[in-house]
C-alpha positions as CSV (number, residue, x, y, z in Angstrom):
1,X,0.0,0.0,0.0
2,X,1.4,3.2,-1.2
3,X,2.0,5.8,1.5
4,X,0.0,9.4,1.7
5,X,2.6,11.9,0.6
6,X,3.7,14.4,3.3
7,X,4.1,18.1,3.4
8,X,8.0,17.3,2.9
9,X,7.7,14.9,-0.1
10,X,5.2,17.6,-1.8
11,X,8.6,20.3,-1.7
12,X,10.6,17.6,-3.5
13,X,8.2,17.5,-6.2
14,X,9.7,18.6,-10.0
15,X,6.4,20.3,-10.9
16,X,6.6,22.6,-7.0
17,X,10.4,23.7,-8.1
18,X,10.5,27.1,-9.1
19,X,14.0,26.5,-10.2
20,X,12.5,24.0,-12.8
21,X,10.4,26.4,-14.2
22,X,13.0,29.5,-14.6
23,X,15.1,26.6,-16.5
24,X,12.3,25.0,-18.6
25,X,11.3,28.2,-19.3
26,X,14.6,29.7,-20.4
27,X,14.6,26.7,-22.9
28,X,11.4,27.5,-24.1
29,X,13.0,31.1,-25.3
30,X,15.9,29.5,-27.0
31,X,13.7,27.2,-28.8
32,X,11.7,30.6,-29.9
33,X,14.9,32.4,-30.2
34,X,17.3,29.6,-32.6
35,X,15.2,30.5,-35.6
36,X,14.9,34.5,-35.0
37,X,18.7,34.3,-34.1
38,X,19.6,31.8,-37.2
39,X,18.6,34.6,-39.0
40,X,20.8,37.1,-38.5
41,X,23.9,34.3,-37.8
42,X,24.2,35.1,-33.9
43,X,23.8,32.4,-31.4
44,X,21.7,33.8,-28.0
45,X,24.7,34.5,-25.7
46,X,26.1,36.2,-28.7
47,X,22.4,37.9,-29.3
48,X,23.0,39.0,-25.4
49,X,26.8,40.8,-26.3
50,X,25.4,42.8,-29.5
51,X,22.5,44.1,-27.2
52,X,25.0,45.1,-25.0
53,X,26.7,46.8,-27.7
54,X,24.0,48.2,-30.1
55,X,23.1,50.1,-26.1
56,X,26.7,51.8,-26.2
57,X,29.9,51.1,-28.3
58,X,33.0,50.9,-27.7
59,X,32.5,48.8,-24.1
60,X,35.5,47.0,-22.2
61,X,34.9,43.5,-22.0
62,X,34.9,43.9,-18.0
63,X,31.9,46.1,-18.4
64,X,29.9,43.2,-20.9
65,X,30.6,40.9,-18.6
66,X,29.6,42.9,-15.6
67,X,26.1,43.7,-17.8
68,X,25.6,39.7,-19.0
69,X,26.8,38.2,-15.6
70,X,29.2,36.6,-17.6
71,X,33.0,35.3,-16.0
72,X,35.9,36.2,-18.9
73,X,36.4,32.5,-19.8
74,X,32.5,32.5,-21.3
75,X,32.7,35.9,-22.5
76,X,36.3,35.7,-24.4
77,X,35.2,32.7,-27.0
78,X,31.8,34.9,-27.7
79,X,34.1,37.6,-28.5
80,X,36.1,35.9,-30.7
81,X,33.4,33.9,-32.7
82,X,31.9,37.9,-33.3
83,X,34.9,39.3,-34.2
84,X,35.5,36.4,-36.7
85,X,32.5,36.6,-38.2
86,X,32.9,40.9,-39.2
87,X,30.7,42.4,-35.9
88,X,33.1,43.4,-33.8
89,X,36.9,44.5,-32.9
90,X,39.0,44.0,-30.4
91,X,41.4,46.6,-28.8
92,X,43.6,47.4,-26.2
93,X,42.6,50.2,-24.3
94,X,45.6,53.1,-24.7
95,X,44.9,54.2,-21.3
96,X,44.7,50.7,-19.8
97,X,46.4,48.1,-21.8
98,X,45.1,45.4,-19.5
99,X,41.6,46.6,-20.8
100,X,40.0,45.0,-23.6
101,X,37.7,47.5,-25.5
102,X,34.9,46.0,-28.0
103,X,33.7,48.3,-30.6
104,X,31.0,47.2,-33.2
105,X,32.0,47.2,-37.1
106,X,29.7,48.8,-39.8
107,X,28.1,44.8,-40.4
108,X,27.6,44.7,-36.4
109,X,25.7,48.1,-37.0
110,X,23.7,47.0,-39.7
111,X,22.8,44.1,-37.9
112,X,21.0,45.7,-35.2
113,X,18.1,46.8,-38.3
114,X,17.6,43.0,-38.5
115,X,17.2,42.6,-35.3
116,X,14.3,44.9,-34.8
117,X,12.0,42.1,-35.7
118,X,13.5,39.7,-33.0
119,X,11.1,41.6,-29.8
120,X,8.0,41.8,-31.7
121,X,8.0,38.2,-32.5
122,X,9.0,37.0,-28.9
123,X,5.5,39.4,-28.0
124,X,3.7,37.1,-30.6
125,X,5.2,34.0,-29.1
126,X,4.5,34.7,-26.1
127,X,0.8,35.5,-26.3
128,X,1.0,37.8,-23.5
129,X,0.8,42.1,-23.6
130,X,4.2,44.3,-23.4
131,X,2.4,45.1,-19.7
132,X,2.6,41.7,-18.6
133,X,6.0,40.3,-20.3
134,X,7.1,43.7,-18.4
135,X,5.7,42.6,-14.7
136,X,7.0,38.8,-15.0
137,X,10.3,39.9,-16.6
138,X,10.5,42.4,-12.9
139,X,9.7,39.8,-11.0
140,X,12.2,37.6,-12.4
141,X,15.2,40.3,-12.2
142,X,14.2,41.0,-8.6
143,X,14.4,37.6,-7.6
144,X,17.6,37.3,-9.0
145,X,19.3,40.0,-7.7
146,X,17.9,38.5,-4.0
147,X,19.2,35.3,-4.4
148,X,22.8,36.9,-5.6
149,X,22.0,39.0,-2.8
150,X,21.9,35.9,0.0
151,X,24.5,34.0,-2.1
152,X,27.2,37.2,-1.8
153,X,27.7,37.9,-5.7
C-alpha cells in the first residue's frame, strides 16, 4: 500500500520547483529564439553581447561581462566567434592596456536593423501584452538580484 505523501515529499516535487520552471522556461525562449537568431547568424549569448553593444559602443569586456553576468572565460570565446564573423573589434585600451575594448564594425551596425524584428516576435510567441511580459520579466530580475543578494555575488 502506497504511503500518503507528506508536506515534505510535496517540496521535493519537479512540478513545485520554481527553479525548474525559470530553467524549462529559459529553454522555451531558445527554442523561440534559434530561428529568429539563425537569421541574422548570432547564437543567444552572442544575441545577449550585441544588445550590450548596439546600447553603447565601444564597451571593455569587463563592463559586458559585468552587464551579461558573464566570467571572462565565457565571454572571451563569444568575443572571438563575433569578431570572426565581421561584428566586432578588439582593442587594447591606450589608457589601460590590460583593458579590452569592443567596438561594433559597420556589419555589427547594420545588424541591429535585422534585429528589430526579433522583440515583436518574442511578443507574438508569447501571447501575453508588453504590460505583462514587463511585470513577470521584474519579477524575475528581482528575484535574481535576492538570491545573488543571500549567495554574496
Amino acid at each position: 500500500m502506497a504511503r500518503k505523501p507528506t508536506a515534505a515529499d510535496q517540496l521535493l516535487r519537479l512540478d513545485n520547483q520554481i527553479c525548474f520552471a525559470v530553467y524549462s522556461a529559459a529553454h522555451a525562449f531558445n527554442r523561440v529564439y534559434k530561428p529568429l537568431l539563425d537569421r541574422l547568424g548570432l547564437t543567444y549569448p552572442q544575441y545577449l553581447v550585441m544588445l550590450v553593444l548596439w546600447e553603447r559602443d565601444g564597451v571593455a569586456v569587463k563592463e559586458i561581462g559585468e552587464r551579461l553576468h558573464l566570467d571572462s572565460g565565457t565571454l572571451t570565446p563569444l568575443l572571438k566567434r563575433l569578431e570572426q564573423a565581421g561584428f566586432i573589434k578588439r582593442t587594447r585600451s591606450t589608457e589601460d592596456e590590460r583593458q579590452v575594448l569592443i567596438d561594433l564594425t559597420s556589419p555589427g551596425q547594420a545588424l541591429k536593423e535585422k534585429a528589430r524584428t526579433v522583440p515583436p516576435s518574442i511578443l507574438a510567441a508569447s501571447q501575453c501584452s508588453v504590460a505583462e511580459l514587463t511585470a513577470v520579466k521584474d519579477e524575475i530580475v528581482a528575484l535574481r538580484d535576492r538570491l545573488n543578494a543571500m549567495a554574496g555575488v
